[in-house]
Backbone atoms as SQL, in Angstrom:
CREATE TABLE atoms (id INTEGER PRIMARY KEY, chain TEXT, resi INTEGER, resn TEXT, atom TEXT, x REAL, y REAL, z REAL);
INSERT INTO atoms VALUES
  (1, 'A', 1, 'UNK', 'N', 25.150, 2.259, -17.193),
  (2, 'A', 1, 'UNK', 'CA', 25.094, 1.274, -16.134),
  (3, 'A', 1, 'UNK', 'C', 25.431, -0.095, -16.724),
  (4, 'A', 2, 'UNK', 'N', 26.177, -0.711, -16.132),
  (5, 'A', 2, 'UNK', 'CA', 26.716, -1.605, -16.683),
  (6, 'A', 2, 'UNK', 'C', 25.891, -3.437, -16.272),
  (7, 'A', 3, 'UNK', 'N', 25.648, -3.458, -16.492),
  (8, 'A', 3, 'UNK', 'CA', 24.250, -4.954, -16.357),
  (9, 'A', 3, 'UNK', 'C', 24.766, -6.531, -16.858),
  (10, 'A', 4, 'UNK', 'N', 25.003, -7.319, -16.329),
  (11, 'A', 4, 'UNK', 'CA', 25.404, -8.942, -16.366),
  (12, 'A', 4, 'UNK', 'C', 24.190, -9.301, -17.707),
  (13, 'A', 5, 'UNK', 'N', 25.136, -10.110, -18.554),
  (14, 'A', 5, 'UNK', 'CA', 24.387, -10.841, -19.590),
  (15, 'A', 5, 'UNK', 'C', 22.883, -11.673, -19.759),
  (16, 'A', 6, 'UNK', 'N', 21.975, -10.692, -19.876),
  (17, 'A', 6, 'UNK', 'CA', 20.387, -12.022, -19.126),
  (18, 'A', 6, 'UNK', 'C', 19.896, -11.291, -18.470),
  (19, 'A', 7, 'UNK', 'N', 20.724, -10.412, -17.574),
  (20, 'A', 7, 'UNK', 'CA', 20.095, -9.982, -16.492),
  (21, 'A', 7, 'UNK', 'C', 18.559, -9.398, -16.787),
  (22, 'A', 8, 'UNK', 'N', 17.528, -9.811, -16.199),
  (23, 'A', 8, 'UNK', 'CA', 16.546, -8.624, -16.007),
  (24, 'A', 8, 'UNK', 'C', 16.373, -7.088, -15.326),
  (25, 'A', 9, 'UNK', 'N', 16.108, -6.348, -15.761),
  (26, 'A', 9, 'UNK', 'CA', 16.124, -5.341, -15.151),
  (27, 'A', 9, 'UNK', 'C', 14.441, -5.403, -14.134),
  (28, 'A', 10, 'UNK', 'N', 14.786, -4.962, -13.010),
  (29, 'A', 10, 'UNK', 'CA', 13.940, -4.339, -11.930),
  (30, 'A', 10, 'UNK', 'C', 12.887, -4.001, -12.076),
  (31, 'A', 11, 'UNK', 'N', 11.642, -4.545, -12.941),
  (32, 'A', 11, 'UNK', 'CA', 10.405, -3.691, -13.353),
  (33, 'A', 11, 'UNK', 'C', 9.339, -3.856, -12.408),
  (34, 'A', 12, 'UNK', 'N', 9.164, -3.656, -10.767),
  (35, 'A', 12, 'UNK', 'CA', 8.775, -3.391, -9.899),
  (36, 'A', 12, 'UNK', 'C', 8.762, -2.039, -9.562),
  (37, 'A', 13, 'UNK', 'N', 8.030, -1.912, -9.060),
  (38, 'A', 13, 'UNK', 'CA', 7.620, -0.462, -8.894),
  (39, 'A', 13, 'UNK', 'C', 7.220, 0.241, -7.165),
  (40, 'A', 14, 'UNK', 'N', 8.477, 0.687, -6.490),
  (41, 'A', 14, 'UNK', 'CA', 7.356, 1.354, -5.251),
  (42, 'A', 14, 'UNK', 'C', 6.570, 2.208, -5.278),
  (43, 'A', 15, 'UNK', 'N', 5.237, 2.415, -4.907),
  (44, 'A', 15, 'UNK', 'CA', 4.081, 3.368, -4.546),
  (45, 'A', 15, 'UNK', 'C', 3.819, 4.140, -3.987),
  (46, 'A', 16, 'UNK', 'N', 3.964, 4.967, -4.414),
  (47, 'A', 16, 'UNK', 'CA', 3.545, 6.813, -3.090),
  (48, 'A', 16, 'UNK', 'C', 2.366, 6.574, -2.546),
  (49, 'A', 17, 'UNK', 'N', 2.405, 7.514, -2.203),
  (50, 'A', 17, 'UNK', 'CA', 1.113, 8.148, -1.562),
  (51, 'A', 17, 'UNK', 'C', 0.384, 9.041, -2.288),
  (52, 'A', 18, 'UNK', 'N', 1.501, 9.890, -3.244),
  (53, 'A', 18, 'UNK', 'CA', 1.247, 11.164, -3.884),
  (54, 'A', 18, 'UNK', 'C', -0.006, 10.582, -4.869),
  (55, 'A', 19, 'UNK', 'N', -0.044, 9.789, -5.698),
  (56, 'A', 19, 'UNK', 'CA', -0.681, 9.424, -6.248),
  (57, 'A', 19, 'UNK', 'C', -2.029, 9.337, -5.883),
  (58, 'A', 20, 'UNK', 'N', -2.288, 8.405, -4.670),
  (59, 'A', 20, 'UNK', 'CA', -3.313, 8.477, -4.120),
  (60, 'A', 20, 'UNK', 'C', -4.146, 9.617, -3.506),
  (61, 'A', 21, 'UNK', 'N', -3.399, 10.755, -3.813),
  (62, 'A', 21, 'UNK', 'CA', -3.881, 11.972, -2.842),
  (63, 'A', 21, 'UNK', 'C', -4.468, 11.477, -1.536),
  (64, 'A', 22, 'UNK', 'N', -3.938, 11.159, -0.742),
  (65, 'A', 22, 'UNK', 'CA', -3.965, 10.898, 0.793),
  (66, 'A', 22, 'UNK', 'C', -3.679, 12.032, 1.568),
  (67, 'A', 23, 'UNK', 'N', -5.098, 12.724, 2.240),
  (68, 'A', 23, 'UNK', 'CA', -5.561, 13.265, 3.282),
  (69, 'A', 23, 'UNK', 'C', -5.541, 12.957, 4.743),
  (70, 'A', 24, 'UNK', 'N', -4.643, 13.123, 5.461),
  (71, 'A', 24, 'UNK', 'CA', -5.158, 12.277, 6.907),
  (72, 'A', 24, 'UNK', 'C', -6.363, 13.344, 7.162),
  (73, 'A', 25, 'UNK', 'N', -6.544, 14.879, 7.216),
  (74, 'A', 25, 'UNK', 'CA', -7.143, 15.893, 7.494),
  (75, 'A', 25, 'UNK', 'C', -8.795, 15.176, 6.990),
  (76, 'A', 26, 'UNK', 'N', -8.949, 14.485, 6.269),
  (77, 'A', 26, 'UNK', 'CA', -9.941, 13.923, 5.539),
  (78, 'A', 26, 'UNK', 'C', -10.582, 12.685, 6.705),
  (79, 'A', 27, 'UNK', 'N', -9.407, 12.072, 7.440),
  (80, 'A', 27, 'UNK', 'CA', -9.950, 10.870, 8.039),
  (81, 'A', 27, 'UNK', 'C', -10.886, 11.553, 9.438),
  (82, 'A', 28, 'UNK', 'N', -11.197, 10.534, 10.023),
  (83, 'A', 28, 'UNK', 'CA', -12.583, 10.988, 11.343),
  (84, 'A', 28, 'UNK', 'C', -11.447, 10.873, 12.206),
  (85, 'A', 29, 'UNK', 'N', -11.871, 11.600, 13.918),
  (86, 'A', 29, 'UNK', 'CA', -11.106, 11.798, 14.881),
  (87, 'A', 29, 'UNK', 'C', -10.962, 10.507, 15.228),
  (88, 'A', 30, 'UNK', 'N', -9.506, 9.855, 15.912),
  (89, 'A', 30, 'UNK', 'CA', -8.869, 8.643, 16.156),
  (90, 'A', 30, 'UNK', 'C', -9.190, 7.550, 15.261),
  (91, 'A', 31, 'UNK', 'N', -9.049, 7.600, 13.963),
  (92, 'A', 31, 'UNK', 'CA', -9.869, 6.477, 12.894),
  (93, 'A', 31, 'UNK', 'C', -8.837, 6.612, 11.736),
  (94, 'A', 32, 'UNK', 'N', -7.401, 7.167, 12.094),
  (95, 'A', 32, 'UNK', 'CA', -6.219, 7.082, 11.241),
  (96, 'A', 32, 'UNK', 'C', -6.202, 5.959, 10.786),
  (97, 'A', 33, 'UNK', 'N', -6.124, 4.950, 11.399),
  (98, 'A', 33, 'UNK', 'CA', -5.479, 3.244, 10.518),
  (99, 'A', 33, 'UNK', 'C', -6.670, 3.284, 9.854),
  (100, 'A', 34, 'UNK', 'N', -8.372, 2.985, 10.386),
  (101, 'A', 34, 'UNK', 'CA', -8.921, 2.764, 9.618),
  (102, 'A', 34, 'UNK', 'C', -9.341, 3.632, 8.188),
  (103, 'A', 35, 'UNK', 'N', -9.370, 4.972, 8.574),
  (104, 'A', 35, 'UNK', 'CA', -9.382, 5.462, 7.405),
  (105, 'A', 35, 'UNK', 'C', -8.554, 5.211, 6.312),
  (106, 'A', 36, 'UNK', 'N', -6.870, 5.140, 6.684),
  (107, 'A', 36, 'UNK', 'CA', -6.214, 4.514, 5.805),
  (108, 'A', 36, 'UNK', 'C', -5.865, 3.336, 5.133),
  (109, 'A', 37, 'UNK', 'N', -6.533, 2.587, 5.732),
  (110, 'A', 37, 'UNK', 'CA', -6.940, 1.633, 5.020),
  (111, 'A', 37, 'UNK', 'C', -8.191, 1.394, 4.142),
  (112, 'A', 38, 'UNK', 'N', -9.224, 1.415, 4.483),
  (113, 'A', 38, 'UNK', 'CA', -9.778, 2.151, 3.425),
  (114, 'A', 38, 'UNK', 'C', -9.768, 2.576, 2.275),
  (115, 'A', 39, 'UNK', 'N', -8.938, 3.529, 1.894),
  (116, 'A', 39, 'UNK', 'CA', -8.336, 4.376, 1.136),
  (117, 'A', 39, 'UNK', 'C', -7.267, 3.665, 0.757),
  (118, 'A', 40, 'UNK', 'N', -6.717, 2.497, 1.409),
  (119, 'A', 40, 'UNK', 'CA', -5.723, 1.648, 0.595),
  (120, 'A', 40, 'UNK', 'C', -6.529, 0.481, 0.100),
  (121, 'A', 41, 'UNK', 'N', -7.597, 0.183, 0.591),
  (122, 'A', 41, 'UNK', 'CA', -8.946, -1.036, -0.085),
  (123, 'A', 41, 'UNK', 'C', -9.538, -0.361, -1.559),
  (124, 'A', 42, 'UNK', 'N', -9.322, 0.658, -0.963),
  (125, 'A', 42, 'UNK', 'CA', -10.524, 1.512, -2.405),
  (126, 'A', 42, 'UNK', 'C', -9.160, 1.368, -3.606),
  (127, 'A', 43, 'UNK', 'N', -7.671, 1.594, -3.743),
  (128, 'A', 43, 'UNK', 'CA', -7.341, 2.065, -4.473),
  (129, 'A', 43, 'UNK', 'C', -7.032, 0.622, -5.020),
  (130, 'A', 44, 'UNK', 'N', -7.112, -0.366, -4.319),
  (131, 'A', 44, 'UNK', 'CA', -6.773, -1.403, -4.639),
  (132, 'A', 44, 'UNK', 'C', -7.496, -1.817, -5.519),
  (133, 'A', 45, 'UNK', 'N', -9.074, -2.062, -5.168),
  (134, 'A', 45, 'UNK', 'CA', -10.158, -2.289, -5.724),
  (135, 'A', 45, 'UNK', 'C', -10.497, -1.552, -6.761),
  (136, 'A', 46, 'UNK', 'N', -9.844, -0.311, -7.264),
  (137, 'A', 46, 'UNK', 'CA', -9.890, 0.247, -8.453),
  (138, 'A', 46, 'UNK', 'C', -8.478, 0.177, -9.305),
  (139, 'A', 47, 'UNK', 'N', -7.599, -0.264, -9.005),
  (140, 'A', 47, 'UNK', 'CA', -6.461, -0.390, -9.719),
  (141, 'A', 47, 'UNK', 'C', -5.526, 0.748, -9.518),
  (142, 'A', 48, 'UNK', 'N', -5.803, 1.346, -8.704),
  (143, 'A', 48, 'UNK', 'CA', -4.638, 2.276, -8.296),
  (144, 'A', 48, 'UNK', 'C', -3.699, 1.580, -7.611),
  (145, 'A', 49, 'UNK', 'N', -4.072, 0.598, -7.006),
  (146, 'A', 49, 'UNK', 'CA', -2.801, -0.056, -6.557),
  (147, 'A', 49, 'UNK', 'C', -2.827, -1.860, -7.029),
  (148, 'A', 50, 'UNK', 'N', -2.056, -2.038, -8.118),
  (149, 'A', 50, 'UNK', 'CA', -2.203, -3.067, -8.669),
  (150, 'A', 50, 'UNK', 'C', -1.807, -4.392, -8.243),
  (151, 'A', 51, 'UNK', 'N', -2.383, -5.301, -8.297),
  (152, 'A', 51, 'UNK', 'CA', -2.004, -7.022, -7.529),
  (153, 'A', 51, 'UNK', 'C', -0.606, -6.645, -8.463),
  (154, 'A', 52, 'UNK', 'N', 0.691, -6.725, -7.467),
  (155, 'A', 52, 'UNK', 'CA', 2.044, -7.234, -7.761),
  (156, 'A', 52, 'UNK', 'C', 2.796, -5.524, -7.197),
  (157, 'A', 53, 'UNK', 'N', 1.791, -4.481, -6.702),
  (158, 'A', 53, 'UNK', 'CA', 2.222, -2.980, -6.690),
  (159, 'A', 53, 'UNK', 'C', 3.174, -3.715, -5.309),
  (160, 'A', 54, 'UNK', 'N', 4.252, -2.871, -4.892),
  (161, 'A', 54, 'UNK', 'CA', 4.648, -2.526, -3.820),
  (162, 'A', 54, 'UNK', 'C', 4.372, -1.287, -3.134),
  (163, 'A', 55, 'UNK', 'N', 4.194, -1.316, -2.441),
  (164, 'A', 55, 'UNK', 'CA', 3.801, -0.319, -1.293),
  (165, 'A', 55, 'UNK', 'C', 5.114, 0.050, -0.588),
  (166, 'A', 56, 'UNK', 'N', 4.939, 1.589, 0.003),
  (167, 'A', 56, 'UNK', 'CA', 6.190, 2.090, 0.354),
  (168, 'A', 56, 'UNK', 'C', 5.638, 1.857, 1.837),
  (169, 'A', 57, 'UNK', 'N', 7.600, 1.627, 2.302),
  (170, 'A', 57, 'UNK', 'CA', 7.774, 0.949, 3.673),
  (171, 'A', 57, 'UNK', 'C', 7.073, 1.570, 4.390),
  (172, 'A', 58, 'UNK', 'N', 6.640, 1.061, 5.883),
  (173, 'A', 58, 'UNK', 'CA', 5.488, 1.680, 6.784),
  (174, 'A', 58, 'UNK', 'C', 6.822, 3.456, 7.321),
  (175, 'A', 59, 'UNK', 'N', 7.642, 3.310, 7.488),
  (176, 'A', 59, 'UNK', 'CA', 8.039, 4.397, 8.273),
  (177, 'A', 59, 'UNK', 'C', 7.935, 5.943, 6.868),
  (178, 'A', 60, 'UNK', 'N', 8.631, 4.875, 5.424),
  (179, 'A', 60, 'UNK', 'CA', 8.214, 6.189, 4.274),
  (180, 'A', 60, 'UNK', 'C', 7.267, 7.143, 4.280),
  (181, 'A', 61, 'UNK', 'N', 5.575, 5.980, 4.337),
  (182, 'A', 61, 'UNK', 'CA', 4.827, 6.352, 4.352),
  (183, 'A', 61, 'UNK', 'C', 3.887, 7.173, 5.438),
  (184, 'A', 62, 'UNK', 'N', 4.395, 6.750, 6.483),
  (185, 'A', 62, 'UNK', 'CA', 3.960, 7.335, 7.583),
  (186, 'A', 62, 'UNK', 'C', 4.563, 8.807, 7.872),
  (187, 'A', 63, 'UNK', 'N', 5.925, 9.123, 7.172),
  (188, 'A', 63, 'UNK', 'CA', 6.441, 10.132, 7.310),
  (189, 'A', 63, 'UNK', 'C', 5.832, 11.358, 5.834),
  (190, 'A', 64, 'UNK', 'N', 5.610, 10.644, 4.615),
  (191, 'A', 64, 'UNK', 'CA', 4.651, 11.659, 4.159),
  (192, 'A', 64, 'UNK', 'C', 3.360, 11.967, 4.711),
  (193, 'A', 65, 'UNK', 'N', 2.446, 10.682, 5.258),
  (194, 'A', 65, 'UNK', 'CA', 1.124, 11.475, 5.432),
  (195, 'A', 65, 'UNK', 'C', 1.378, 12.339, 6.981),
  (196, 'A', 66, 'UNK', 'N', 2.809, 12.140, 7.614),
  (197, 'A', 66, 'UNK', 'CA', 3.009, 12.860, 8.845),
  (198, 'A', 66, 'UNK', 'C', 2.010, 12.262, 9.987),
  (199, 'A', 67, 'UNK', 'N', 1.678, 10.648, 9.884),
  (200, 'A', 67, 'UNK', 'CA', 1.609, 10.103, 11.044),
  (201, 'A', 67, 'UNK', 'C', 2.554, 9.607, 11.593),
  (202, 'A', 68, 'UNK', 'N', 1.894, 8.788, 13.064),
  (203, 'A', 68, 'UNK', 'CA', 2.709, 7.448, 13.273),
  (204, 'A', 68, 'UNK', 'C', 3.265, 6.302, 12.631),
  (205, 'A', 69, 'UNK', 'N', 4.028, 5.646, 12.600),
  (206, 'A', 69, 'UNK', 'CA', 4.130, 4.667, 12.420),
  (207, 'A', 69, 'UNK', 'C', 3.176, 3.275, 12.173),
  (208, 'A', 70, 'UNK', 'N', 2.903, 2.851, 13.719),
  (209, 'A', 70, 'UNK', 'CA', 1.988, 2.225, 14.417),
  (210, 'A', 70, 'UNK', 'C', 0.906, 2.645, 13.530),
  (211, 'A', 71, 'UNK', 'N', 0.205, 4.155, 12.714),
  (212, 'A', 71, 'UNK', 'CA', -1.300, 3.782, 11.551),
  (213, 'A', 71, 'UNK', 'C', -0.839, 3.592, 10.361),
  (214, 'A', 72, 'UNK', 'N', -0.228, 3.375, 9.978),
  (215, 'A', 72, 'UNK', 'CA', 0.646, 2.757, 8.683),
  (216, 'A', 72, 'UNK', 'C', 0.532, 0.853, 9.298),
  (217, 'A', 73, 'UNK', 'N', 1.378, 0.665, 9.983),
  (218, 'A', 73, 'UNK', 'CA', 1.759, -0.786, 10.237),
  (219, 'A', 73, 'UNK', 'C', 0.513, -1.538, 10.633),
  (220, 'A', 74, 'UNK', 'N', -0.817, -0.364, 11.176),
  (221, 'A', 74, 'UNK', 'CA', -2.289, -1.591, 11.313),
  (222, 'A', 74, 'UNK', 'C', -2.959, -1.344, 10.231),
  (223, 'A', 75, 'UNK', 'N', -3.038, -0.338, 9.324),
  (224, 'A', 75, 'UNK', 'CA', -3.462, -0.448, 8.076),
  (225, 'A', 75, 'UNK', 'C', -2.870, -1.657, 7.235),
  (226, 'A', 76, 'UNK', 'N', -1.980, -1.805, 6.826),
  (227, 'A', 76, 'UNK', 'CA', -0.980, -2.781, 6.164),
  (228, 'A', 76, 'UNK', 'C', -1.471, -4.031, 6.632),
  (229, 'A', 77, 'UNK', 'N', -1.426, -4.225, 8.131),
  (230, 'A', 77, 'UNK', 'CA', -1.991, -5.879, 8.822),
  (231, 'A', 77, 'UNK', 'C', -3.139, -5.850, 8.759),
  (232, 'A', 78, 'UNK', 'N', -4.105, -4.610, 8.555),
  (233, 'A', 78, 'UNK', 'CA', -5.450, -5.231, 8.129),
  (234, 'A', 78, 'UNK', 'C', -5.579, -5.802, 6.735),
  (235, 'A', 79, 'UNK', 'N', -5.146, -5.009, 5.596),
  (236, 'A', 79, 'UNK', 'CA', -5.105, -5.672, 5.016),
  (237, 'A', 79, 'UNK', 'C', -4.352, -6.825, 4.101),
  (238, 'A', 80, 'UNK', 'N', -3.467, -6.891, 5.066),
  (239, 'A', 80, 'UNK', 'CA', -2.572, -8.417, 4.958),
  (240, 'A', 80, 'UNK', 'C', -3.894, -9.737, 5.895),
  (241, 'A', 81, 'UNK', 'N', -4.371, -9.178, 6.525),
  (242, 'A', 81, 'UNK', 'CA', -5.411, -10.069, 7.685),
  (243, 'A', 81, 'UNK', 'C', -6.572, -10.290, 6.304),
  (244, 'A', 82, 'UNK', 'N', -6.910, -9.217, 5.255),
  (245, 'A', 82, 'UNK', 'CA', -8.064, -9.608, 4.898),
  (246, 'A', 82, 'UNK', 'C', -7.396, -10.031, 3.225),
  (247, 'A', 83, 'UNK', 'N', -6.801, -10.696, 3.130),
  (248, 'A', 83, 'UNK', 'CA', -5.677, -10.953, 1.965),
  (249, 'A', 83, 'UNK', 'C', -5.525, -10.158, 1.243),
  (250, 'A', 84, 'UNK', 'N', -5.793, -8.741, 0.918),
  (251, 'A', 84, 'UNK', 'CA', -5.436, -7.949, 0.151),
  (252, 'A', 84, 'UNK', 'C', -3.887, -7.748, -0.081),
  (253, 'A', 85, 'UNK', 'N', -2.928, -7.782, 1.091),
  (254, 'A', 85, 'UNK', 'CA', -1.656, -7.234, 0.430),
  (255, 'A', 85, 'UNK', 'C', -0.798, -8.734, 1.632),
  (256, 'A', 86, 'UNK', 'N', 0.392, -8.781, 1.335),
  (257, 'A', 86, 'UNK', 'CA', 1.734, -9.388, 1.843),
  (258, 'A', 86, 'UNK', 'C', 3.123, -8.731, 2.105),
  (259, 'A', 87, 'UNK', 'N', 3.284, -9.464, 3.055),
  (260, 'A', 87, 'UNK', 'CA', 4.915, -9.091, 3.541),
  (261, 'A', 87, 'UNK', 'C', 5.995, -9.853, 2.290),
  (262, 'A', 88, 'UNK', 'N', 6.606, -9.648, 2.033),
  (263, 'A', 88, 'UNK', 'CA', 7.743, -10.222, 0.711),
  (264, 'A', 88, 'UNK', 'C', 9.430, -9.631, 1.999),
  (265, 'A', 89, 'UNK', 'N', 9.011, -9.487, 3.194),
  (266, 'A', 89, 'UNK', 'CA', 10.529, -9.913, 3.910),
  (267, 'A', 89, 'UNK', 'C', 11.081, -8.163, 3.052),
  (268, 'A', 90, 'UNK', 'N', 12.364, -8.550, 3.137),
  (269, 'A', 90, 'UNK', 'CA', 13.217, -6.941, 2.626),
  (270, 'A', 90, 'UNK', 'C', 12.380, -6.793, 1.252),
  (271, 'A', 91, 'UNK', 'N', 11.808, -7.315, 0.604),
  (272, 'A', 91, 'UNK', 'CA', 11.210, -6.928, -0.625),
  (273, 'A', 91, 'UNK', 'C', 10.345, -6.112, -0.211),
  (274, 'A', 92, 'UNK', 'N', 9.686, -5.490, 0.494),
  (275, 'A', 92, 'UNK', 'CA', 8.526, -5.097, 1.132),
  (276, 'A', 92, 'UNK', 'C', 7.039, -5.562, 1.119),
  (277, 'A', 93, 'UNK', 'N', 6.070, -4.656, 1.158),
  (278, 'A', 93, 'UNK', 'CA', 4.737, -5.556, 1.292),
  (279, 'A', 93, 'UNK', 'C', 4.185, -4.944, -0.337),
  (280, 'A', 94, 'UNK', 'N', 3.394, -5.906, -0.607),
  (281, 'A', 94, 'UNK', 'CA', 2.889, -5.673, -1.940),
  (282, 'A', 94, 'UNK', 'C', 1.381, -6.183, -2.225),
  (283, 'A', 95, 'UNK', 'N', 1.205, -5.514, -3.340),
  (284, 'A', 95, 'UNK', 'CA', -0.764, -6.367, -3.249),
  (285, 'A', 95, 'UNK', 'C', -0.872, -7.593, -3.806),
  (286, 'A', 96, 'UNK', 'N', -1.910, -8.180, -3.161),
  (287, 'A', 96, 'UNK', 'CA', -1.972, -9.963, -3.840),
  (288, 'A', 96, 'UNK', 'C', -3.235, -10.091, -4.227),
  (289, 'A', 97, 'UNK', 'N', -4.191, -8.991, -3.661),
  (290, 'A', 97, 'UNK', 'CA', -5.707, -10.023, -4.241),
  (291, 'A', 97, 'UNK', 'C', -6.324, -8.160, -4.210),
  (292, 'A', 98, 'UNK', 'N', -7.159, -8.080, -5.311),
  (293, 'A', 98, 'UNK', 'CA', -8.068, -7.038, -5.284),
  (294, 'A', 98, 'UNK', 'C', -9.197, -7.572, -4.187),
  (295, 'A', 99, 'UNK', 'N', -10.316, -6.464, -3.631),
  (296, 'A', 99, 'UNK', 'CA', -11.555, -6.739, -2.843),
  (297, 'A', 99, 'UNK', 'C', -12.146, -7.534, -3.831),
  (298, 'A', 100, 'UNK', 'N', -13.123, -8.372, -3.603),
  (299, 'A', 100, 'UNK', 'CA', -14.100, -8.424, -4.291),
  (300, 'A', 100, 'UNK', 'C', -15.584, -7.391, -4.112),
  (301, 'A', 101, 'UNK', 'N', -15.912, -7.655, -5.489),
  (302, 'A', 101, 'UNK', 'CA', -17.076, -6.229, -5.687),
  (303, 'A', 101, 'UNK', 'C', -18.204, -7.026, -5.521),
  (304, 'A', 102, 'UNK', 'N', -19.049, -6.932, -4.957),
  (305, 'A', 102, 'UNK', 'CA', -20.173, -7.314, -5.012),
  (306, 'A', 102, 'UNK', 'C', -21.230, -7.022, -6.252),
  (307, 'A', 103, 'UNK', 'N', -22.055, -8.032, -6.463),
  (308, 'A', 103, 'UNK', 'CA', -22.982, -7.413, -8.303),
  (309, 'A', 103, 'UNK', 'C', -23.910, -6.303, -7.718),
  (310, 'A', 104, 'UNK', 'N', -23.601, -5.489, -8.699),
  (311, 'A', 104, 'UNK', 'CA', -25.319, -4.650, -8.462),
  (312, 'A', 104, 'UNK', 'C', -26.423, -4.647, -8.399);
């Protein structure tokens, strides 16, 4: 592959699902977004999904866990609403802030 002088190479990374082992079969009846989010708070908050991760586009992802759309895209705005992740435009959405943990 042939690469411009300087150039950086691409060390961004998009994010499965696979990783996360994501269950919808796991979530409660009509509680898709929230369960998945959730499960996108938890992985965050443990480093499975790292401040700077990209996240795969809402239709990718919605087509592995074999939902809608629409519980992908309110998972994502919840936690874009609770600053956990951002829109970056065609870059896609990515994480910006882990939860905070409360002390024991």
């Amino acid at each position: 592959m042939h690469r411009s002088k300087g150039a950086e190479p691409d060390r961004s990374i998009t994010l499965g699902s696979d990783f996360l082992q994501l269950d919808p079969a796991d979530a409660p009846p009509g509680g898709l977004a929230d369960w998945l989010a959730g499960r996108l708070r938890d992985a965050i908050a443990d480093g499975r999904l790292p401040v700077g991760g990209r996240l795969p586009a809402t239709r990718v992802l919605a087509a592995e866990l074999r939902v809608s759309r629409g519980v992908v895209t309110e998972a994502y705005q919840r936690l874009t609403d609770e600053g956990h992740l951002a829109g970056r435009g065609r870059a896609g959405t990515v994480v910006v802030a882990a939860p905070l943990t409360t002390p024991a």
